[in-house]
N, C-alpha and C positions, 0 to 999 in steps of 0.2 A: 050525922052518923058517919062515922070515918071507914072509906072503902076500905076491901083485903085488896092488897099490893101482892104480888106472887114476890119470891126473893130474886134478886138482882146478881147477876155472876160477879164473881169477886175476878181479881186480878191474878191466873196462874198464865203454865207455862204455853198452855192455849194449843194447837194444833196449828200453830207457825211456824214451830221450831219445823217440821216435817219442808219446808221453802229450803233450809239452807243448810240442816245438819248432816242429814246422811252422807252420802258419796260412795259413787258407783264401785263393790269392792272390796268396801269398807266392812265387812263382816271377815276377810280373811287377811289373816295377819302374816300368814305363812307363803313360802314359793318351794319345790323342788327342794333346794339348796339348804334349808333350814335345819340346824342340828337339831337333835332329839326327837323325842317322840311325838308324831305331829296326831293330833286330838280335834273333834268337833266337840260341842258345847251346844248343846238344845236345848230348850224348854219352851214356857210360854209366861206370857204376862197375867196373871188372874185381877178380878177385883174383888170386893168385898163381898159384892153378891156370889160370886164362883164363876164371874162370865169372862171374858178375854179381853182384853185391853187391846184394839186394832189397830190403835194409834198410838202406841208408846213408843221410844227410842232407849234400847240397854247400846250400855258402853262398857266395854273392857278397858283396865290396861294391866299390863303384866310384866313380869322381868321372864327373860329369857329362858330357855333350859339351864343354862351355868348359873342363874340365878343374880343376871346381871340386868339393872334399867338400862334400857337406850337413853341416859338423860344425865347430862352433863352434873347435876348432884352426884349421879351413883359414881365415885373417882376410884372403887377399888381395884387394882389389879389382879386378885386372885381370879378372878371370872370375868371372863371377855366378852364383848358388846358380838356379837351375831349379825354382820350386817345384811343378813339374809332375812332378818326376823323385824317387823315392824310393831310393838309394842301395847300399840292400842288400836280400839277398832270401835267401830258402833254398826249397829243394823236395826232398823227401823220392825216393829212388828207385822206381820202380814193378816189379813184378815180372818185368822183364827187364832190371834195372838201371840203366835210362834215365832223365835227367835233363831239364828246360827252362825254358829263363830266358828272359823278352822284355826285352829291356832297350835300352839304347844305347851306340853304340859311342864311348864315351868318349874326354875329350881327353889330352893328353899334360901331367902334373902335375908339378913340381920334384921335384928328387931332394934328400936332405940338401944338396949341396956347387954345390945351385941350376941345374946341367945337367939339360935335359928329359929324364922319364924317356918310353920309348916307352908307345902305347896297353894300358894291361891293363887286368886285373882282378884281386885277392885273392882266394884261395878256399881255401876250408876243410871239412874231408871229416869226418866223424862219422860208425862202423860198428862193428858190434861188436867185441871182438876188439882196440880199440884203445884204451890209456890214455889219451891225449891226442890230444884233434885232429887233421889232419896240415893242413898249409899251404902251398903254392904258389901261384905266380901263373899268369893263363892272359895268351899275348900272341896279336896277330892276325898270321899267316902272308903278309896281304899288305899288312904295314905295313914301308913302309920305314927307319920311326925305328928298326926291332928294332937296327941293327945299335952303332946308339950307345948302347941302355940301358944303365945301370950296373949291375943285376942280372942282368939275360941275362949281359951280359960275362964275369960268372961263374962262368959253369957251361961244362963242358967243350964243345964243338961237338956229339960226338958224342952229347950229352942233352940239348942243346937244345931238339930235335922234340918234345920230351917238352910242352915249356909253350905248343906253338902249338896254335893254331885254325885248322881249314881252313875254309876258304870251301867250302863246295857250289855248286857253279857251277849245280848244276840247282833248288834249292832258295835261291838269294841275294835276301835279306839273312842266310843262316843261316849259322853254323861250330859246325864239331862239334868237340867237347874230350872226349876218355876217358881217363879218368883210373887209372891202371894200378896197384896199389897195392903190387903187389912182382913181382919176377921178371925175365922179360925184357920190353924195353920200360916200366919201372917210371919213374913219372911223377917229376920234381923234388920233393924236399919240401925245406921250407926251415925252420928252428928259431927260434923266434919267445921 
């Protein structure tokens, strides 16, 4: 009679990455000197159950207020590098699965086919449990560009909620982004 074996953990991103990814700081992108409007970024990590993820790592990266990369690709000239502004960032979740970026609410950067895309950010989620990455973008809830992005356009209406950011009207310059990683309410991921 062949014993029950329990299941065996598969091979994710494990609760290693926590040795060597963060860095002290690394949640703000911003100093003093930074143009434009300088914004936090909250929320939390959920799972599928509805409980907080204690051990994930969100990464930002962003093009500036002028809507410029710090990254030798971006060659345009119409909008200048900010060398006050540090582009990406990561911060680790803390034990109620809460996240926070100081950053700036960036400009609106070309899309491949050179139509502006609206104000976001790229984000990137690392948690146990997960082979790869997961990817979406976060957009602001009171940006009027949302409604011409070319990757918004994409995703059905009724998941769009999923990639905004609210403004807290009692807390502004803040928007909070939770990022829901399966279930109901499960956030956009995009395949990269």
């Amino acid at each position: 009679m062949p014993s029950e074996l329990g299941l065996t953990p598969s091979q994710t991103v494990g609760p290693y990455f926590a040795i060597g990814l963060p860095w002290s700081g690394g949640e703000t992108l911003v100093t003093a000197e930074t143009l434009g409007e300088q914004i936090e970024i909250r929320g939390r990590v959920i799972d599928g159950a509805g409980l907080p993820v204690i051990d994930a790592l969100v990464e930002i990266w962003q093009a500036n207020a002028a809507g410029r990369y710090d990254h030798p690709e971006d060659r345009r000239t119409d909008a200048l590098v900010d060398p006050a502004f540090f582009g990406f960032g990561r911060c680790p979740t803390d034990p109620f699965g809460q996240y926070l970026f100081r950053t700036v609410r960036p400009g609106r950067v070309p899309a491949a086919d050179g139509t502006l895309q609206a104000p976001h950010l790229a984000v990137g989620v690392f948690a146990r449990g997960l082979l790869k990455r997961l990817a979406t973008r976060l957009y602001f809830d009171d940006a009027p560009e949302n409604g011409n992005d070319p990757i918004l356009r994409l995703v059905s209406e009724a998941r769009r909620g999923t990639l905004l950011a609210r403004r807290e009207a009692a807390h502004a310059p803040v928007y909070r982004f939770d990022i829901v990683l399966q279930g109901d309410g499960e956030t956009v991921f995009f395949r990269y």
